[in-house]
PyMOL Python script that loads the backbone (N, CA, C, O; Angstrom):
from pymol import cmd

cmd.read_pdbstr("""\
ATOM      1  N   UNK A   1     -38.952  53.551 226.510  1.00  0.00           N
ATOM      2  CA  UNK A   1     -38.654  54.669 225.624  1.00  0.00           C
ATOM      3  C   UNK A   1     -38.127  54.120 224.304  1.00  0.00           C
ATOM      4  O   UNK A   1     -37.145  53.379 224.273  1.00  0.00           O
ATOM      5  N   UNK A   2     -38.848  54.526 223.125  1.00  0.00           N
ATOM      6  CA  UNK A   2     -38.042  54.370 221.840  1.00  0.00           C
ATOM      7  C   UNK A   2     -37.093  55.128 221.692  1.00  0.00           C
ATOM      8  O   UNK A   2     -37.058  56.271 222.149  1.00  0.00           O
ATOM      9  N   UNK A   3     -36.001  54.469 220.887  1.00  0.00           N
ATOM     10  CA  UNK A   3     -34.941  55.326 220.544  1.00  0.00           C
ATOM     11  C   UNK A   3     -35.308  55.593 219.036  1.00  0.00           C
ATOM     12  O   UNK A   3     -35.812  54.838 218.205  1.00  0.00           O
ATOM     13  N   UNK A   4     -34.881  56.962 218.938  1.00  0.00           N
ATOM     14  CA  UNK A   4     -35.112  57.652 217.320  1.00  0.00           C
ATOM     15  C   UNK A   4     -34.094  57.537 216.941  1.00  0.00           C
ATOM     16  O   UNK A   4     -33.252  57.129 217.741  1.00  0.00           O
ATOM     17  N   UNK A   5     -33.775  57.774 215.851  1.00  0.00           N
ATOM     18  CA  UNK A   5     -32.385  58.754 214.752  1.00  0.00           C
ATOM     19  C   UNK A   5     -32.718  60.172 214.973  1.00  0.00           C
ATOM     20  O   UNK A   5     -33.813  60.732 215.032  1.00  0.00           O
ATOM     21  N   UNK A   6     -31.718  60.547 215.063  1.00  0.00           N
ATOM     22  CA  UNK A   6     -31.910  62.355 215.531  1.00  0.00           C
ATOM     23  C   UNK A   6     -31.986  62.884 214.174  1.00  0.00           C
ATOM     24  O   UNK A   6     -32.021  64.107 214.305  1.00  0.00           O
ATOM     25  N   UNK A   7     -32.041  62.497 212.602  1.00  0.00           N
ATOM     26  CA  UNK A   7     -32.398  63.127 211.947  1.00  0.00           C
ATOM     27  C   UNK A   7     -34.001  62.988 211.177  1.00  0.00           C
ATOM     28  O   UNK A   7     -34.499  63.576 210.218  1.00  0.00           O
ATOM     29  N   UNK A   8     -34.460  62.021 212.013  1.00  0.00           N
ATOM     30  CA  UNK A   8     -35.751  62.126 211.949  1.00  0.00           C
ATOM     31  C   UNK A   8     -37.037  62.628 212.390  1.00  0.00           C
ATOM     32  O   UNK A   8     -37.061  62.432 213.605  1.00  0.00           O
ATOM     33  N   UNK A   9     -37.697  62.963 212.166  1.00  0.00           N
ATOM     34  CA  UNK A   9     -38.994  63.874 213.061  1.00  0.00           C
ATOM     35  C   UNK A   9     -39.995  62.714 213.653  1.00  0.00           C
ATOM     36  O   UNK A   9     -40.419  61.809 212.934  1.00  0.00           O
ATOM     37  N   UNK A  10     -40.340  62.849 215.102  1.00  0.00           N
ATOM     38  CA  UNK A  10     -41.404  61.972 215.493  1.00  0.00           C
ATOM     39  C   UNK A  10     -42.558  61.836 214.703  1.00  0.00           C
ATOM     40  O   UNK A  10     -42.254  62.139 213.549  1.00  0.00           O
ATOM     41  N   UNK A  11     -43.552  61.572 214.777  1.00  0.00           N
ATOM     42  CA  UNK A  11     -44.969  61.479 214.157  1.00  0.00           C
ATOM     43  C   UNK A  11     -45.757  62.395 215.008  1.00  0.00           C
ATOM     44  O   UNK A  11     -45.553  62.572 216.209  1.00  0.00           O
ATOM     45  N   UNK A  12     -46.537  62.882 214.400  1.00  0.00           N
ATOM     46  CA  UNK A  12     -47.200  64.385 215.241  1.00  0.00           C
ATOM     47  C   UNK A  12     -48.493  63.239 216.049  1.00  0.00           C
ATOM     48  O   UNK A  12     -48.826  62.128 215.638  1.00  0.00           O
ATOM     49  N   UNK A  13     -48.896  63.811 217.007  1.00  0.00           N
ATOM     50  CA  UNK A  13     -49.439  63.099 217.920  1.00  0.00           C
ATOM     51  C   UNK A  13     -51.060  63.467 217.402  1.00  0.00           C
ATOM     52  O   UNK A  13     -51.409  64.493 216.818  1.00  0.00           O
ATOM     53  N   UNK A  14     -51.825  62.436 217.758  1.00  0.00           N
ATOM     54  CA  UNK A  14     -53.378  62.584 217.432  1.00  0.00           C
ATOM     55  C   UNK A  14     -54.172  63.373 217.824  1.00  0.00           C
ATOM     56  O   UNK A  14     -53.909  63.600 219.005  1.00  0.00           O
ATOM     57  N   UNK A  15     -55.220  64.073 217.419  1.00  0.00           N
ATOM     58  CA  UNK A  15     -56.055  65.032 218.196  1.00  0.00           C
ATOM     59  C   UNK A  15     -57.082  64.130 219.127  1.00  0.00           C
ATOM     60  O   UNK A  15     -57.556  63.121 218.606  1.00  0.00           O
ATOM     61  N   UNK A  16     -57.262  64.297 219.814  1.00  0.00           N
ATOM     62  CA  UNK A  16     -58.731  63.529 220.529  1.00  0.00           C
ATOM     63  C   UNK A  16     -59.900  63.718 220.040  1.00  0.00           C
ATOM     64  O   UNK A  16     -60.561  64.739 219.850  1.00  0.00           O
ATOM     65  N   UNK A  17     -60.102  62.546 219.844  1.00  0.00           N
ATOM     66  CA  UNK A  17     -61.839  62.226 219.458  1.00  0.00           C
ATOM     67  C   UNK A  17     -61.703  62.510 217.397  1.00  0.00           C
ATOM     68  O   UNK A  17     -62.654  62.664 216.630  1.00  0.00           O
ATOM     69  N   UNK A  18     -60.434  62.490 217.096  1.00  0.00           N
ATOM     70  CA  UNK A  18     -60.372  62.181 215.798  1.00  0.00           C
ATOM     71  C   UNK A  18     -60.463  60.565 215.278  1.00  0.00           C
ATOM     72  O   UNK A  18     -60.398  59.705 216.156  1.00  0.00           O
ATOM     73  N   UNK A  19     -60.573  60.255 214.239  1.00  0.00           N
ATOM     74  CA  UNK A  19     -60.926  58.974 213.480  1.00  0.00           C
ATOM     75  C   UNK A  19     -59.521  58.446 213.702  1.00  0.00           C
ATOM     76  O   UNK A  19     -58.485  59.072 213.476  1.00  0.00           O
ATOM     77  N   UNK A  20     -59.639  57.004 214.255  1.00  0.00           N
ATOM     78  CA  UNK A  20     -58.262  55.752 214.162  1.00  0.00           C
ATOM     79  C   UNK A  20     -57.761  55.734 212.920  1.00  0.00           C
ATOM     80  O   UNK A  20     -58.655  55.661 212.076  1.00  0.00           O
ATOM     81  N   UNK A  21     -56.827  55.766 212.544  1.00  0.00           N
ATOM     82  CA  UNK A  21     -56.466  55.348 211.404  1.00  0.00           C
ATOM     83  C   UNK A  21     -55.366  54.213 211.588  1.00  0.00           C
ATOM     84  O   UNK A  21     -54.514  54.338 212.468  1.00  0.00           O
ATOM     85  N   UNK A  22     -55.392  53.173 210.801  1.00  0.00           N
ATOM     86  CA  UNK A  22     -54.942  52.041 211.204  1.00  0.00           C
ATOM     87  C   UNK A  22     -53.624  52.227 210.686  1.00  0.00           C
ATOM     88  O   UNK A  22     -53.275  52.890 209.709  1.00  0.00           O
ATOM     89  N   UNK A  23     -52.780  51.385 211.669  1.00  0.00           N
ATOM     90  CA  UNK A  23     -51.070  51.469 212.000  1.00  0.00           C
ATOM     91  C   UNK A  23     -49.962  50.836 210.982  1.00  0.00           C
ATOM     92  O   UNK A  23     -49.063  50.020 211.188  1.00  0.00           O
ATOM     93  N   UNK A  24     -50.497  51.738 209.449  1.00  0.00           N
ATOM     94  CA  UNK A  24     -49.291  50.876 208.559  1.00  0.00           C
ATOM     95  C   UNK A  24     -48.317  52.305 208.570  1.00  0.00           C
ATOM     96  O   UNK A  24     -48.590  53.494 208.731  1.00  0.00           O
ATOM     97  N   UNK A  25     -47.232  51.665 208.351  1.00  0.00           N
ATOM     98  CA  UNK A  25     -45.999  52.806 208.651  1.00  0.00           C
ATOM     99  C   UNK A  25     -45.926  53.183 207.171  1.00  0.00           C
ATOM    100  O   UNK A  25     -46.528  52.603 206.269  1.00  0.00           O
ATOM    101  N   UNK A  26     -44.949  54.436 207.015  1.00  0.00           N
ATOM    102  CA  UNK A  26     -45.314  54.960 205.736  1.00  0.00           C
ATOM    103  C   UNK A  26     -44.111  54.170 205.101  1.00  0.00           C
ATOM    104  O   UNK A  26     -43.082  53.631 205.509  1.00  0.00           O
ATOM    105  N   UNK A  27     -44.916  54.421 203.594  1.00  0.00           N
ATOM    106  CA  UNK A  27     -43.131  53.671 202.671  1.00  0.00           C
ATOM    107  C   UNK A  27     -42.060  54.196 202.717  1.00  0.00           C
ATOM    108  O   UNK A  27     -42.029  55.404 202.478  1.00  0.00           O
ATOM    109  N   UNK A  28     -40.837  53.512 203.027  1.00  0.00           N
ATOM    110  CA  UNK A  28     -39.425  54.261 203.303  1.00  0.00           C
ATOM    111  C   UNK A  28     -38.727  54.334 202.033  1.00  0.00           C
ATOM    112  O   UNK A  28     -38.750  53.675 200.994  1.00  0.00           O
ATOM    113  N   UNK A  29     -38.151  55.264 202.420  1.00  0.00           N
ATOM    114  CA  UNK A  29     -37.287  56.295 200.859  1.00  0.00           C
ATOM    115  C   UNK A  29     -35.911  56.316 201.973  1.00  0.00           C
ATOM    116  O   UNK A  29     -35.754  56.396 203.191  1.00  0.00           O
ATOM    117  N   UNK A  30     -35.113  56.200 200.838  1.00  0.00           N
ATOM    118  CA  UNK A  30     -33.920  56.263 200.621  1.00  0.00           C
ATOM    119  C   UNK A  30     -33.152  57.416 200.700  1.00  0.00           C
ATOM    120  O   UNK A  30     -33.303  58.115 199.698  1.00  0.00           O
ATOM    121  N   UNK A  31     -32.273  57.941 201.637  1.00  0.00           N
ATOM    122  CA  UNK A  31     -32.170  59.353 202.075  1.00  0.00           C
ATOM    123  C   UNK A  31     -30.761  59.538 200.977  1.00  0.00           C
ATOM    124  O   UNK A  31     -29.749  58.876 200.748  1.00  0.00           O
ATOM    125  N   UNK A  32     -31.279  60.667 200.539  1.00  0.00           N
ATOM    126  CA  UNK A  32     -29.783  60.746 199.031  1.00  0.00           C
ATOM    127  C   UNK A  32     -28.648  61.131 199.483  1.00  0.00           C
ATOM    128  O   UNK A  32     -27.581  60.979 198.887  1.00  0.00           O
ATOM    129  N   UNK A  33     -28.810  61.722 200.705  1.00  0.00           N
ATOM    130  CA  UNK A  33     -27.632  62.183 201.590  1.00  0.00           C
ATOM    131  C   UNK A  33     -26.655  61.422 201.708  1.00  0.00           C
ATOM    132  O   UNK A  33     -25.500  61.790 201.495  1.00  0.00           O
ATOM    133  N   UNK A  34     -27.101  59.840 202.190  1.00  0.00           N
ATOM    134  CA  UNK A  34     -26.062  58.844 201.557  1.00  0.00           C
ATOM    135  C   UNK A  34     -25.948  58.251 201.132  1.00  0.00           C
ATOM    136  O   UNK A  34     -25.826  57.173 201.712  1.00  0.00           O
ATOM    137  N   UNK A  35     -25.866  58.291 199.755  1.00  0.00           N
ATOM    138  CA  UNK A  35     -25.785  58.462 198.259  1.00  0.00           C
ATOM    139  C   UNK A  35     -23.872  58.905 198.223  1.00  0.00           C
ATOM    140  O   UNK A  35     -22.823  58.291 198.033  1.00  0.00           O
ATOM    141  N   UNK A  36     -24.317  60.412 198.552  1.00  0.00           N
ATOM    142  CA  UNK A  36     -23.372  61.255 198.356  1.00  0.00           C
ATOM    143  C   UNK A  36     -21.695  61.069 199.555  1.00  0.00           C
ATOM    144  O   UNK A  36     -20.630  61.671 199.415  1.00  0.00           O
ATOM    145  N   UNK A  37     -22.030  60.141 200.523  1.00  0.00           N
ATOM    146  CA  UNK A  37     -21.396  60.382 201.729  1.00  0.00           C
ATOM    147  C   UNK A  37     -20.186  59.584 200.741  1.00  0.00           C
ATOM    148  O   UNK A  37     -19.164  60.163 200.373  1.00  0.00           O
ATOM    149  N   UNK A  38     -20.497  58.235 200.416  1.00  0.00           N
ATOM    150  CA  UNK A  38     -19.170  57.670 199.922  1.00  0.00           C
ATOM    151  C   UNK A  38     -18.360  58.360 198.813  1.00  0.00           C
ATOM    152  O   UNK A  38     -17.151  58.158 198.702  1.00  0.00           O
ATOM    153  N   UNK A  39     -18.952  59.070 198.102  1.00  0.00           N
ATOM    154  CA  UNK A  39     -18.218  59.999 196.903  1.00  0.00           C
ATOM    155  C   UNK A  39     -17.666  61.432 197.596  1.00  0.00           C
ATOM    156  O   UNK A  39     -17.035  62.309 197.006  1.00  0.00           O
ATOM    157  N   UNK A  40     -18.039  61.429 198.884  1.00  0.00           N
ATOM    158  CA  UNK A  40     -17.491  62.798 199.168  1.00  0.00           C
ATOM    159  C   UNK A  40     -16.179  62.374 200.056  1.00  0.00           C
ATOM    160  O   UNK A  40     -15.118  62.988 199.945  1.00  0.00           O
ATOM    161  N   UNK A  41     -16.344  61.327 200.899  1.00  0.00           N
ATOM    162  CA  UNK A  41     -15.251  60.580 201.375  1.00  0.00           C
ATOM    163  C   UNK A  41     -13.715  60.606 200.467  1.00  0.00           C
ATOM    164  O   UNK A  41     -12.589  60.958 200.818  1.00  0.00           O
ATOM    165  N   UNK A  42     -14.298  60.012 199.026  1.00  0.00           N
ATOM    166  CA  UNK A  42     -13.263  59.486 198.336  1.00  0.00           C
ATOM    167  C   UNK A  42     -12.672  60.890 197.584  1.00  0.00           C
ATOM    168  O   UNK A  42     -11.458  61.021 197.426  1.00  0.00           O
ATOM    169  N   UNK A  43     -13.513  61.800 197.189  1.00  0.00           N
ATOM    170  CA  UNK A  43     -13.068  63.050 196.892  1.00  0.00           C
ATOM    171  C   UNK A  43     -12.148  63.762 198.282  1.00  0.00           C
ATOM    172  O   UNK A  43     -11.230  64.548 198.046  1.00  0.00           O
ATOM    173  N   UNK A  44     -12.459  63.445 199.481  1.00  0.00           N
ATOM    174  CA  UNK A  44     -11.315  63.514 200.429  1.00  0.00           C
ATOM    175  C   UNK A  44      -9.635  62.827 200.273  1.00  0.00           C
ATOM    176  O   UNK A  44      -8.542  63.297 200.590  1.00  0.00           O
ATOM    177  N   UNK A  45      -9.964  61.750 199.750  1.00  0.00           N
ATOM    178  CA  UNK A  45      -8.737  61.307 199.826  1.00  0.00           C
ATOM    179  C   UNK A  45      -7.889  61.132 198.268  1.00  0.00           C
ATOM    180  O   UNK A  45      -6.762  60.642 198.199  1.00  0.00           O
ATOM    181  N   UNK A  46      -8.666  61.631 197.069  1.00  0.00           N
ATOM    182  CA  UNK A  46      -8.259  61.336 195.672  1.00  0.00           C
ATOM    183  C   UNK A  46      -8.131  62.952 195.105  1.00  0.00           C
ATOM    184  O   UNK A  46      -8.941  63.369 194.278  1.00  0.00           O
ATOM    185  N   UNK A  47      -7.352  63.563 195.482  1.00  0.00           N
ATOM    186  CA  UNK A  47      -7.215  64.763 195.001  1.00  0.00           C
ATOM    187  C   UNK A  47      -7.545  65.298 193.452  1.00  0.00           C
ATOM    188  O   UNK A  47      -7.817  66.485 193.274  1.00  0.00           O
ATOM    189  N   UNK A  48      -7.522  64.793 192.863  1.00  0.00           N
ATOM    190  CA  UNK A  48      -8.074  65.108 191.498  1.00  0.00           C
ATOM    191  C   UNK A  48      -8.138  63.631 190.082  1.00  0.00           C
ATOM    192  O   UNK A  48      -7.545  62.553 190.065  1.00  0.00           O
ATOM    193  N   UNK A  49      -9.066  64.214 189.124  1.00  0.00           N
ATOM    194  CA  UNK A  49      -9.572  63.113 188.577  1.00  0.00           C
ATOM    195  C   UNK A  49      -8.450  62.513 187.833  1.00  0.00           C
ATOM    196  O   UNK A  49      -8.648  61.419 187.303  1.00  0.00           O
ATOM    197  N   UNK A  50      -7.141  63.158 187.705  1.00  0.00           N
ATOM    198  CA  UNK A  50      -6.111  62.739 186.829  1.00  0.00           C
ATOM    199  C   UNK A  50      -5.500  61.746 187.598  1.00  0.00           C
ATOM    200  O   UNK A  50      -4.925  60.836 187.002  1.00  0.00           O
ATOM    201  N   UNK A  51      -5.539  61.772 189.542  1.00  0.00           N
ATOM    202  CA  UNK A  51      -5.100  60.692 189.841  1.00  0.00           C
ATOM    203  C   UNK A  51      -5.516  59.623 189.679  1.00  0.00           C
ATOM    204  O   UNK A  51      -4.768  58.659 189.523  1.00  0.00           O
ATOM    205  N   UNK A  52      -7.475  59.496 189.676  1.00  0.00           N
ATOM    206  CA  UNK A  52      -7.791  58.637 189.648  1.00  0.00           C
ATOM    207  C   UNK A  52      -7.275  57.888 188.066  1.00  0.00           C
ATOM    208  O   UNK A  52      -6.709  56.805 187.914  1.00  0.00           O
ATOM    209  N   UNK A  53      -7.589  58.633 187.278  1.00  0.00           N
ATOM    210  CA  UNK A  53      -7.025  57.784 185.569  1.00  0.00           C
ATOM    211  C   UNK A  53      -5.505  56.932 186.063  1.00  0.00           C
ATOM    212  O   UNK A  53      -5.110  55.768 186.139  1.00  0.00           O
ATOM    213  N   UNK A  54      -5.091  58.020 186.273  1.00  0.00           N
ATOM    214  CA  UNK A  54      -2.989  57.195 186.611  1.00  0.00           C
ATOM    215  C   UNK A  54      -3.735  56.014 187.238  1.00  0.00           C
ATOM    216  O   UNK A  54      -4.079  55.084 186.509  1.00  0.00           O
ATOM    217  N   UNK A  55      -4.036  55.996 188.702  1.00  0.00           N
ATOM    218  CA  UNK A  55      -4.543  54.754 189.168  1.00  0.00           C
ATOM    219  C   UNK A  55      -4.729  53.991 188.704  1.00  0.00           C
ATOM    220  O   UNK A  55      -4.096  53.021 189.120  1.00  0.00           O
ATOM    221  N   UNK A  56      -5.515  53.763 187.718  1.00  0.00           N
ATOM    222  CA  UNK A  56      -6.410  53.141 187.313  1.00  0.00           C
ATOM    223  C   UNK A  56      -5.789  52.497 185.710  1.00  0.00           C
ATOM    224  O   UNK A  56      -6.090  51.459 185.121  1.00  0.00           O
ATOM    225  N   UNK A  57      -5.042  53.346 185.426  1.00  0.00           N
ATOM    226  CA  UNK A  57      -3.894  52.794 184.166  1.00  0.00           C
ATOM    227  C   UNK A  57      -2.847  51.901 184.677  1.00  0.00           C
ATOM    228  O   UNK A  57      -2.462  50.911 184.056  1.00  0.00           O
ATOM    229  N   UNK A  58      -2.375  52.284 185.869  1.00  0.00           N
ATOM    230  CA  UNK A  58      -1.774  51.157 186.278  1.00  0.00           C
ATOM    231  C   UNK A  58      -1.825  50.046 186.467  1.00  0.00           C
ATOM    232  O   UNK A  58      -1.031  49.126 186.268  1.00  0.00           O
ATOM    233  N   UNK A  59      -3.461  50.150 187.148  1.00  0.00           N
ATOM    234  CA  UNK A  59      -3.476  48.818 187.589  1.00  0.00           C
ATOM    235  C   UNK A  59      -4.258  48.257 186.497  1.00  0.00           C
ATOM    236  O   UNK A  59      -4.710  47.161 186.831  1.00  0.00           O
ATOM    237  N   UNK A  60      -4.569  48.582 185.379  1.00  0.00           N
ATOM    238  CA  UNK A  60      -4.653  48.412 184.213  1.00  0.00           C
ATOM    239  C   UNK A  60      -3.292  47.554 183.714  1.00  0.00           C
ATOM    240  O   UNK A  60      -3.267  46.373 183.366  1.00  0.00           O
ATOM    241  N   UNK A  61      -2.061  48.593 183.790  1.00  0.00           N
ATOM    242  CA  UNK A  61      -1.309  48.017 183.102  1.00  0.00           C
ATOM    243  C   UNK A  61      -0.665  46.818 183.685  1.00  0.00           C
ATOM    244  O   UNK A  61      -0.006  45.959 183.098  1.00  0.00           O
ATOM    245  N   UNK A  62      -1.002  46.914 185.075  1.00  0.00           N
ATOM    246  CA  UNK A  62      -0.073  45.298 185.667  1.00  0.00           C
ATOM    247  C   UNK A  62      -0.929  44.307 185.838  1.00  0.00           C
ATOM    248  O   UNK A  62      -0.428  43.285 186.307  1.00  0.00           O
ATOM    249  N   UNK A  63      -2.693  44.268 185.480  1.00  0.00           N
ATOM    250  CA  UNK A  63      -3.558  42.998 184.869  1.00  0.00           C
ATOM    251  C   UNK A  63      -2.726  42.784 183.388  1.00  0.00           C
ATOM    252  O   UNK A  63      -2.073  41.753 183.231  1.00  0.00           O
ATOM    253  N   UNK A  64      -2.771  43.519 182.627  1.00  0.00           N
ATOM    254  CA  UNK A  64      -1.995  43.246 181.108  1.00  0.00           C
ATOM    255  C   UNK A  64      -0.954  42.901 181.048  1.00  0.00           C
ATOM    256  O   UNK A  64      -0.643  42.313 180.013  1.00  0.00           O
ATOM    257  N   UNK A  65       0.106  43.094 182.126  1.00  0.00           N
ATOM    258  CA  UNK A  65       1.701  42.367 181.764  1.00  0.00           C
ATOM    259  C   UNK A  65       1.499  40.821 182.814  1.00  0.00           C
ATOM    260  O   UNK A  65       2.299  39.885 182.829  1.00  0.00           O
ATOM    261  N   UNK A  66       0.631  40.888 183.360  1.00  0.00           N
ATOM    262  CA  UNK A  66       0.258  39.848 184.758  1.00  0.00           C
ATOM    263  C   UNK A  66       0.027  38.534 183.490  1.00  0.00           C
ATOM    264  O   UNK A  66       0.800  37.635 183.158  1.00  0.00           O
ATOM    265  N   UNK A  67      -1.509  38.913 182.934  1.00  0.00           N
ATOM    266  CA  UNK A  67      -1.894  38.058 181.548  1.00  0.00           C
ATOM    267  C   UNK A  67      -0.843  37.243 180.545  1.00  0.00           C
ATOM    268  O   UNK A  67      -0.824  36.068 180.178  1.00  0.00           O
ATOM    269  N   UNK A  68       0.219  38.636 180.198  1.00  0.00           N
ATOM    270  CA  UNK A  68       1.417  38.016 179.421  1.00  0.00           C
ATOM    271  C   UNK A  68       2.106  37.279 179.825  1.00  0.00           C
ATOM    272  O   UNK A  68       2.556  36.313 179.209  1.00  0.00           O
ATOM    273  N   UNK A  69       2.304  37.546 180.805  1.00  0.00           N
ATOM    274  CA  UNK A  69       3.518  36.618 181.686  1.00  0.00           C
ATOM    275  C   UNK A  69       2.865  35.438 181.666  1.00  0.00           C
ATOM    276  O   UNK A  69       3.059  34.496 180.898  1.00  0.00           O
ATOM    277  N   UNK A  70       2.127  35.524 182.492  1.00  0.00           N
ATOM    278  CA  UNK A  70       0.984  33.893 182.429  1.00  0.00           C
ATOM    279  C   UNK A  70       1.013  33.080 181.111  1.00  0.00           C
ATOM    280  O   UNK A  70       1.242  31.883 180.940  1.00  0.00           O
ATOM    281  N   UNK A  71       0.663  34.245 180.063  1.00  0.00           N
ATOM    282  CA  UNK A  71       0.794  32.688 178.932  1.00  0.00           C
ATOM    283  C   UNK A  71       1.918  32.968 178.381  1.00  0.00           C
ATOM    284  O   UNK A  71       1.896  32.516 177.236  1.00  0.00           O
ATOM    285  N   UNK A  72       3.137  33.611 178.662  1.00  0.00           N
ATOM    286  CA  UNK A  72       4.711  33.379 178.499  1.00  0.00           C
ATOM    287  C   UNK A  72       4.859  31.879 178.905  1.00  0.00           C
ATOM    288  O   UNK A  72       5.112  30.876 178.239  1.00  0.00           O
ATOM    289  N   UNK A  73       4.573  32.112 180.454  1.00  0.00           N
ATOM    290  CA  UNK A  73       4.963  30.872 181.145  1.00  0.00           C
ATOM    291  C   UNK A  73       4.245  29.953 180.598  1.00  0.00           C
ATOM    292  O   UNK A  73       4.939  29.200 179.915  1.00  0.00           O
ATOM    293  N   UNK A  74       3.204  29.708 180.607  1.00  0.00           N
ATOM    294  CA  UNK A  74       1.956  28.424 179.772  1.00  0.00           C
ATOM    295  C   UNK A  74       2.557  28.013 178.675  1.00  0.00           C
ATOM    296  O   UNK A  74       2.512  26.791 178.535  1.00  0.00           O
ATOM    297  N   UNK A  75       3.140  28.633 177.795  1.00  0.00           N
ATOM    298  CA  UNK A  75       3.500  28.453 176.700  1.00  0.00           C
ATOM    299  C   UNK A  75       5.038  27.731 176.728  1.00  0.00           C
ATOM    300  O   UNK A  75       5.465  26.859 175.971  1.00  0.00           O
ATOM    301  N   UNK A  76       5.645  28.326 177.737  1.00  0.00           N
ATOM    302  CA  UNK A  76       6.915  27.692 178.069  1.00  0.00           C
ATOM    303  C   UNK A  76       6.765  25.905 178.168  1.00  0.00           C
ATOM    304  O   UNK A  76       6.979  24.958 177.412  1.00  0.00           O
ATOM    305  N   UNK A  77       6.300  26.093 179.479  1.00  0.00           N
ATOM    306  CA  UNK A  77       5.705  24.563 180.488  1.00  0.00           C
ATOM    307  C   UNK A  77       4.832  24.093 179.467  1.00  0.00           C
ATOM    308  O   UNK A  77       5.483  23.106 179.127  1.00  0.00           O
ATOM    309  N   UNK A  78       3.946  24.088 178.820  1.00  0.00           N
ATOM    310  CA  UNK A  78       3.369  23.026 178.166  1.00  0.00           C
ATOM    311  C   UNK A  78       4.461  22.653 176.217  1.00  0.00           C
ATOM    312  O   UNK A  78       4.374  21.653 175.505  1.00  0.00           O
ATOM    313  N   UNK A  79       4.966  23.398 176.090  1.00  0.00           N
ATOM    314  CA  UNK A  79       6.264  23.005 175.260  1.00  0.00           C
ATOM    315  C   UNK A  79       7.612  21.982 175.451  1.00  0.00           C
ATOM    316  O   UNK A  79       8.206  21.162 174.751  1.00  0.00           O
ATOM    317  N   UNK A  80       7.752  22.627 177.060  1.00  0.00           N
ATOM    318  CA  UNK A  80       8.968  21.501 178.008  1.00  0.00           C
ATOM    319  C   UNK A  80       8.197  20.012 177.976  1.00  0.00           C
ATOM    320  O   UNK A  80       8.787  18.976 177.669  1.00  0.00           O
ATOM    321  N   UNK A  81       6.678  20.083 178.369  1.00  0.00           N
ATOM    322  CA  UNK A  81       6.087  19.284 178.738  1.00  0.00           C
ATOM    323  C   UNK A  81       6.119  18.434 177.663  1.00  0.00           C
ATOM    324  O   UNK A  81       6.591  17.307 177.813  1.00  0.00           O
ATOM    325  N   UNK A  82       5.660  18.821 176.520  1.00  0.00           N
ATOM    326  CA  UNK A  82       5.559  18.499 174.888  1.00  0.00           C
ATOM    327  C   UNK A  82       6.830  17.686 174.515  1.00  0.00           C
ATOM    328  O   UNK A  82       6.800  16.528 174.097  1.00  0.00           O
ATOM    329  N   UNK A  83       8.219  18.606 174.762  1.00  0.00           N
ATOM    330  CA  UNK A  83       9.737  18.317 174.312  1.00  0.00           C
ATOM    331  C   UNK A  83      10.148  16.427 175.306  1.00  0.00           C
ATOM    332  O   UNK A  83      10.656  15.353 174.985  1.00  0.00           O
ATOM    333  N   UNK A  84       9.612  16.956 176.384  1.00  0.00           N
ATOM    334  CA  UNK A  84       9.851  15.797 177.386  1.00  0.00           C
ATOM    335  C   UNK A  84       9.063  14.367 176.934  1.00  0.00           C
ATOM    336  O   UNK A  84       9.737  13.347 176.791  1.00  0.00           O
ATOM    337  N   UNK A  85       7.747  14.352 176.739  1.00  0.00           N
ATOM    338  CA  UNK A  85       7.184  13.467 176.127  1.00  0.00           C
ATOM    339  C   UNK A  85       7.631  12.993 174.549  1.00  0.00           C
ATOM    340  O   UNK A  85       7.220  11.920 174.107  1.00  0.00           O
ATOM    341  N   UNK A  86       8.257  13.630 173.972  1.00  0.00           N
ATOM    342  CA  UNK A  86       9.170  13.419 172.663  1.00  0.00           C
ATOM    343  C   UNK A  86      10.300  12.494 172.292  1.00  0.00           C
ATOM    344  O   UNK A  86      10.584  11.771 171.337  1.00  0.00           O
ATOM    345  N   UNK A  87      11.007  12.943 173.865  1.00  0.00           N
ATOM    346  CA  UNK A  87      12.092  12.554 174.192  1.00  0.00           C
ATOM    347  C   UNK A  87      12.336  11.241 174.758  1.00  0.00           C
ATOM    348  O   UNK A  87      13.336  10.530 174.656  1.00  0.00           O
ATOM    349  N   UNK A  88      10.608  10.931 175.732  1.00  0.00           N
ATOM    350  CA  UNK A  88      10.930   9.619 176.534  1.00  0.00           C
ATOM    351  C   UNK A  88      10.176   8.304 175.697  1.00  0.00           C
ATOM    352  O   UNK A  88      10.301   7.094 175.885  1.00  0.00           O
ATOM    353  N   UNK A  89       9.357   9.049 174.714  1.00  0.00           N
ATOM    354  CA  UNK A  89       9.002   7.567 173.788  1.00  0.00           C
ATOM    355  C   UNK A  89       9.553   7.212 172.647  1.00  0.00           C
ATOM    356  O   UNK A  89       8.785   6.625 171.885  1.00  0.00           O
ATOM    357  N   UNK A  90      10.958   7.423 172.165  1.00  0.00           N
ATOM    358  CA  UNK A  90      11.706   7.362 171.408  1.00  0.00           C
ATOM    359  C   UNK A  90      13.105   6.698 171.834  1.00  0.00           C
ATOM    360  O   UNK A  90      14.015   6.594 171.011  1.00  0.00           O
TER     361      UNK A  90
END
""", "prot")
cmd.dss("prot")
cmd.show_as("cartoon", "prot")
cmd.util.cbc("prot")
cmd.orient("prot")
């Protein structure tokens, strides 16, 4: 026994004594249904589009202070680094 997907329809069965037609399966398409499943999911759990912006400013804004900090510090350490080499060939 094959197993189907239950939202698919079998293939209608042949008449007898009709013409063979040879066994290429048809081209498969892409069911839009899910398409839609992951956006309806997330509209489950994101109550409106203003949360998503806040979200999304945030974590906006803590890549941008993340960046600063980074070349705060870079800028620190390769200055110490700089001051230290100043200091020991003199």
């Amino acid at each position: 026994m094959k197993m189907r997907a239950f939202w698919r329809t079998p293939a209608p069965a042949q008449q007898p004594g009709s013409p063979k037609t040879p066994d290429v399966p048809p081209a498969r398409r892409r069911d839009p249904a899910w398409i839609e499943v992951p956006l309806t999911v997330l509209s489950w759990f994101l109550p409106g589009s203003a949360v998503v912006v806040a979200a999304i400013g945030q974590f906006a804004l803590a890549l941008v202070l993340l960046a600063v900090a980074a070349g705060v510090w870079l800028r620190l350490w390769r200055g110490r680094k700089r001051w230290r080499n100043r200091t020991n060939t003199s």
